[in-house]
N, C-alpha and C positions, 0 to 999 in steps of 0.2 A: 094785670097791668091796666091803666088806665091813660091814656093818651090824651091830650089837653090841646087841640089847636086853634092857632086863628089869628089874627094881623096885630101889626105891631099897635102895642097901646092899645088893645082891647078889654084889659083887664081879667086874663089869663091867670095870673095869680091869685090877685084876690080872691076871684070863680075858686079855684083850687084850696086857696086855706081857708076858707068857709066852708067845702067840703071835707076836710083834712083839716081840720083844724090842731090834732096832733103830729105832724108830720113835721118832723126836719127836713130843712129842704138845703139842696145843693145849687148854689150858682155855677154853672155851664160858662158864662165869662170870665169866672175870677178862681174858683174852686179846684184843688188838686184833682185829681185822677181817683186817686186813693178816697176823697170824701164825696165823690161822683161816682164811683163805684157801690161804695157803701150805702148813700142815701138809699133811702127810701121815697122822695121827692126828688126831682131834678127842674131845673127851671133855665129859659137860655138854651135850651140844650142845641140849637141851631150854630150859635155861638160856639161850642163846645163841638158840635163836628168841625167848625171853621178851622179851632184852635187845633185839631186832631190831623185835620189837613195840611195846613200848614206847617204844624213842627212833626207829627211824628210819621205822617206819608203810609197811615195806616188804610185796608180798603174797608168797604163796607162792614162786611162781613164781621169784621176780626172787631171792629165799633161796637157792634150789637154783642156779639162772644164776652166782651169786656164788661161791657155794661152789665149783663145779665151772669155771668158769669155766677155771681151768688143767686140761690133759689131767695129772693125778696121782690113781694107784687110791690114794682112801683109804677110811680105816677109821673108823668113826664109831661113837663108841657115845651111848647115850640112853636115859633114864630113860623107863620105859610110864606116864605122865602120866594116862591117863584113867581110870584105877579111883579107886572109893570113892567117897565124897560127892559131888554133882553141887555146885561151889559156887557160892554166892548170888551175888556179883559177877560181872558182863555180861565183865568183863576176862577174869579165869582161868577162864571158861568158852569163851571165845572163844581164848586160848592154847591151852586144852589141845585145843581142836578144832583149830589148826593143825599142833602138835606130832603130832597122829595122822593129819591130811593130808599131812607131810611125808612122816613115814617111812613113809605107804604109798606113796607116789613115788618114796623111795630103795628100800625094798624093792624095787620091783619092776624098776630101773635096775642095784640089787648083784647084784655076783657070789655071794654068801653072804649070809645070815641066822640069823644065832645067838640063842639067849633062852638068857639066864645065868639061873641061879636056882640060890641057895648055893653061888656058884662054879663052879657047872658047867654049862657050854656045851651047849645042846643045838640042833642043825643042823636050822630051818627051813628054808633054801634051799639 
């Protein structure tokens, strides 16, 4: 697996399909379950915990089970969610503390770890 991090509007994707440049990829905002499962690419996927949070009330754990549930290395990328403001509602404070419990559980399951910042990939793992 390869993990893909770093703030909004970094240019997270692009980094990713210039390295992949065959990968189908899944939107995490818009994308069923069923083609978020299958990809091989995920993108959003912070989004995609939010969306899991709020309608299906599933925990961490059983997130990643799903995901990974098929033997397929993928590539995930994901917005770093917990800078800036701590906010006032119990909800997006409680997402953003899942979104960074996540991806220290795929980090540390990836083959790779990259932080994009203005496009450019720099090798965590």
């Amino acid at each position: 697996m390869h993990l893909i991090i770093g703030g909004a509007y970094q240019g997270k994707l692009e980094y990713a399909r210039k390295l992949y440049p065959q990968i189908q990829w899944a939107d995490g905002e818009i994308d069923s379950f069923e083609k978020i499962q299958n990809a091989i690419g995920i993108y959003h996927f912070e989004i995609y915990i939010k969306r899991i949070l709020k309608n299906e009330k599933l925990d961490i754990k059983e997130i990643i089970e799903q995901i990974f549930a098929k033997d397929i290395q993928k590539v995930i990328i994901c917005d770093e969610v917990g800078y800036g403001l701590v906010p006032v509602d119990s909800f997006e404070r409680y997402y953003r503390e899942q979104v960074g419990r996540i991806c220290t559980t795929l980090a540390k399951q990836a083959d790779k770890v990259t932080r994009v910042v203005c496009g450019i990939g720099e090798k965590l793992k």
